[in-house]
C-alpha positions as CSV (number, residue, x, y, z in Angstrom):
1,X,3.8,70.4,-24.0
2,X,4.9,70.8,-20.7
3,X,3.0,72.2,-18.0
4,X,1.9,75.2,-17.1
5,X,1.3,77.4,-13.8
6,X,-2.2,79.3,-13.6
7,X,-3.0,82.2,-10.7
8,X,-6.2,84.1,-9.8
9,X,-5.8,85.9,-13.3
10,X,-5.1,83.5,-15.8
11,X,-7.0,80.5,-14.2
12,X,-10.6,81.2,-16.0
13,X,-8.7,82.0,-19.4
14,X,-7.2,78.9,-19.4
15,X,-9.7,76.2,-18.8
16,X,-12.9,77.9,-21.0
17,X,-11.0,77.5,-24.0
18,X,-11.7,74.6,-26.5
19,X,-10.3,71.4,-26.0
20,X,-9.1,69.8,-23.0
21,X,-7.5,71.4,-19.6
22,X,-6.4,69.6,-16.7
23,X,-5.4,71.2,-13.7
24,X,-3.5,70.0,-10.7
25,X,-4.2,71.9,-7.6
26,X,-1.3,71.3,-5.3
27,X,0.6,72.9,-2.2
28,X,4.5,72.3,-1.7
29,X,4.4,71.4,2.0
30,X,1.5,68.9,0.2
31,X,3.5,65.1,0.5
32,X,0.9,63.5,-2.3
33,X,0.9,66.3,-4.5
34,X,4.9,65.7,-5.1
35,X,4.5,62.4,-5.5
36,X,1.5,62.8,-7.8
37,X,3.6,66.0,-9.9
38,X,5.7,63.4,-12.0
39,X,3.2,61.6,-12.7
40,X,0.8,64.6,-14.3
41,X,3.9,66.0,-15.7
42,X,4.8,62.6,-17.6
43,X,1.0,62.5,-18.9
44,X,1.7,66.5,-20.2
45,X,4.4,65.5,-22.2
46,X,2.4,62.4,-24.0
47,X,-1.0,64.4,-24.7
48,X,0.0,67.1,-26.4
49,X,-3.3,68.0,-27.0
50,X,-4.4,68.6,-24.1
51,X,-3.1,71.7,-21.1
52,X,-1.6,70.5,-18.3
53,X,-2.1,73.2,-15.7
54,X,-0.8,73.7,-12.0
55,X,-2.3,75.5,-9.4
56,X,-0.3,76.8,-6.1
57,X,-3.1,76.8,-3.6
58,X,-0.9,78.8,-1.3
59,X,0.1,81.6,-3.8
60,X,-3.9,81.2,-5.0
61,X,-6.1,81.3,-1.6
62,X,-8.9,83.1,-2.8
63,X,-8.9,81.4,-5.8
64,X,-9.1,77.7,-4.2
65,X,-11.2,79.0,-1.9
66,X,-13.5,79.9,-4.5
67,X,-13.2,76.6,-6.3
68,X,-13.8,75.1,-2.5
69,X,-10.7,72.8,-2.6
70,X,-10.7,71.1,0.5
71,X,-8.1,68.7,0.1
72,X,-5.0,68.2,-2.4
73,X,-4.0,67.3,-4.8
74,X,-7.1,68.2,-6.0
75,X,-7.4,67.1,-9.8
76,X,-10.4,69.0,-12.2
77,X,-10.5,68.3,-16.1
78,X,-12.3,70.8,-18.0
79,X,-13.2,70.3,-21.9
80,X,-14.6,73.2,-24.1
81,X,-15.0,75.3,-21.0
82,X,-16.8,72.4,-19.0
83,X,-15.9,71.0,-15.5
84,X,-16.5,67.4,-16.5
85,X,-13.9,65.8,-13.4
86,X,-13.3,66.5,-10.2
87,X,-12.1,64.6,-8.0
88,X,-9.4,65.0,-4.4
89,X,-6.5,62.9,-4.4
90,X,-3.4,61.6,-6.4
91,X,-3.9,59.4,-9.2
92,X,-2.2,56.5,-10.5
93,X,-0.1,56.7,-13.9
94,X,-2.9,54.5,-15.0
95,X,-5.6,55.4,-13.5
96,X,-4.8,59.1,-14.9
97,X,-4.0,57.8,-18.6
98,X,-7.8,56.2,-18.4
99,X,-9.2,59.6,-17.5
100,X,-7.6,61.4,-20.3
101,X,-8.9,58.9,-22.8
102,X,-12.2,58.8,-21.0
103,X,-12.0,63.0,-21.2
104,X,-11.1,62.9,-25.0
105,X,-14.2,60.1,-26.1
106,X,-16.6,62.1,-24.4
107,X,-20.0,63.1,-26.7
108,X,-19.4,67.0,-26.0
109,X,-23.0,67.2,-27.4
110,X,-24.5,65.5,-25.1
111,X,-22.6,66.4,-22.4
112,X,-23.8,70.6,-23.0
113,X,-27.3,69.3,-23.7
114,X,-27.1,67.3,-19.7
115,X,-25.7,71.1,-18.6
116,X,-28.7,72.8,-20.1
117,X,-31.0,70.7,-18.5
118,X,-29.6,71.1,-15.2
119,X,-29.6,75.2,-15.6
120,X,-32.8,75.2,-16.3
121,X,-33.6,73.0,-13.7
122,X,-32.1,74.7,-11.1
């Protein structure tokens, strides 16, 4: 699956489904994010399972202003609705593929049960 663009409208439909989202926050005067778009782009077509989503920051302000990205690329990995990654900056072909397979082995239990906690903390 190749990727796909989100905006303002589809943005929160697309990473609280199930599964696994990624989403690339990028700008086109943005020098890393060009160099980094191959390289999420690649990943999209060997994980299948998984969206691959872009964000336009420029066509998007008040949504990446409401997700307070200061810098790009900006890279966010959501699974079953959950930010779990988040983290500025372009990532290595490797470094990226490690992510994903960090992403997919996660204990989705255990991660909702640390969310709970911190809810009712807070």
């Amino acid at each position: 699956m190749a990727t796909i663009d989100v905006t303002e409208d589809t943005f929160e439909e697309t990473v609280t489904g199930e599964g696994i989202t990624l989403v690339d926050a990028w700008a086109d005067w943005c020098g890393p994010c060009k160099r980094f778009a191959p390289v999420f782009e690649k990943a999209s077509e060997e994980h299948t399972d998984a969206t691959f989503a872009k964000l336009d920051t420029e066509a998007n302000q008040g949504l990446a202003a409401a997700l307070e990205i200061q810098s790009i690329p900006t890279l966010m990995v959501f699974r079953d609705g959950i930010l779990v990654f988040r983290e500025a900056g372009a990532l290595p072909p490797a470094a990226l593929e490690d992510l994903i397979k960090q992403v997919k082995d996660l204990d989705m239990d255990e991660v909702r049960r640390q969310v709970d906690e911190q809810n009712a903390q807070g």
